[in-house]
N, C-alpha and C positions, 0 to 999 in steps of 0.2 A: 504494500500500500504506500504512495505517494503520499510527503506530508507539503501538498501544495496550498498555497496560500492565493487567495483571488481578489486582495484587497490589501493594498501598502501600507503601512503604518505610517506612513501619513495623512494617508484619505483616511484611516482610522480614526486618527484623532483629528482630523474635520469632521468627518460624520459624527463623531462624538458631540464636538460643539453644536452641531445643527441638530440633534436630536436635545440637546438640553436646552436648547434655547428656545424649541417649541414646545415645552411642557405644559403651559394653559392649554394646547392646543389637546393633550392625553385626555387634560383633567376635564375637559368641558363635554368630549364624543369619545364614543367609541373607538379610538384610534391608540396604539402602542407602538411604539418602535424600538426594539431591542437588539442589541451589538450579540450577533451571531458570530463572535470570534473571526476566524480564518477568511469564512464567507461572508462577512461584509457587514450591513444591518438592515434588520426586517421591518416592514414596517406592516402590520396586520391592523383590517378593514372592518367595520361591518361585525360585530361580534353576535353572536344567534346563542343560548344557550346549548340548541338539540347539537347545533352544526361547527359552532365554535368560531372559527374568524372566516367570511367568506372572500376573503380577499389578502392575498400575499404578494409583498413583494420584493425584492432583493438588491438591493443597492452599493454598489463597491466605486461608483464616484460623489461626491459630497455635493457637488452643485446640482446633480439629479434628484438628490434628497432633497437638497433646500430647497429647489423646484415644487417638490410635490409636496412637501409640506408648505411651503408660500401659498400653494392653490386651495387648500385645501381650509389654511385660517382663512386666506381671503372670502371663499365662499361663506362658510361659519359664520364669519364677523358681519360677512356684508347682508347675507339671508336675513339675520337675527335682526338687524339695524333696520332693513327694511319692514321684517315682522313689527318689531317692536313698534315704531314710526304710523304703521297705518292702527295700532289697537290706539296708540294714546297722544300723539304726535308728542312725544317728549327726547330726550337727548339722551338715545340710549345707549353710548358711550360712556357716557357720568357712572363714575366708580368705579368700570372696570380698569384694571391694570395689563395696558394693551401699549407695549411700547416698540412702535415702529424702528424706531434705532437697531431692535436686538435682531429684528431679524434680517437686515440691510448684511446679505452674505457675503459680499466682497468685504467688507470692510469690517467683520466678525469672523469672519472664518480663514481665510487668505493668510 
């Protein structure tokens, strides 16, 4: 058995930072991304109790994470803003801890 690696130790510790830096984004959906060692980091979708995550994915470069985690708050944040917006027209922003800075990936992760 081959002990191959498919993911450099330094896209490692990017992916790392880009999975830390989207942790609201765990705590608020259904969403986990876990450092799968060798193979890179997973990020699993859609969690079902019977079926378990329906959606897997495998990531061994850091800007395709931040990619798909970028898309993925952006929808979150924006749905919720629009939900929120047409129940009470209020500023449904206020309060939460939503900082654009962290997740601007060149200049956080690079």
């Amino acid at each position: 058995m081959r002990k191959q690696a498919f993911i450099t130790e330094e896209e490692s510790r990017k992916c790392r930072k880009v999975a830390e830096a989207f942790t609201e984004l765990y705590e608020n959906d259904d969403t986990a991304v876990l450092d799968a060692g060798k193979y890179g980091f997973v990020k699993l979708q859609y969690y079902n109790i019977n079926n378990g995550f329906d959606c897997v994915t495998t990531y061994t470069d850091s800007s395709e994470l931040f990619n798909s985690l970028w898309e993925d708050w952006l929808y979150i944040n924006l749905l919720e803003q629009k939900s929120c917006h047409r129940k009470n027209r209020q500023n449904c922003w206020k309060g939460k801890n939503i900082s654009l800075k962290n997740a601007v990936y060149k200049h956080n992760f690079l």
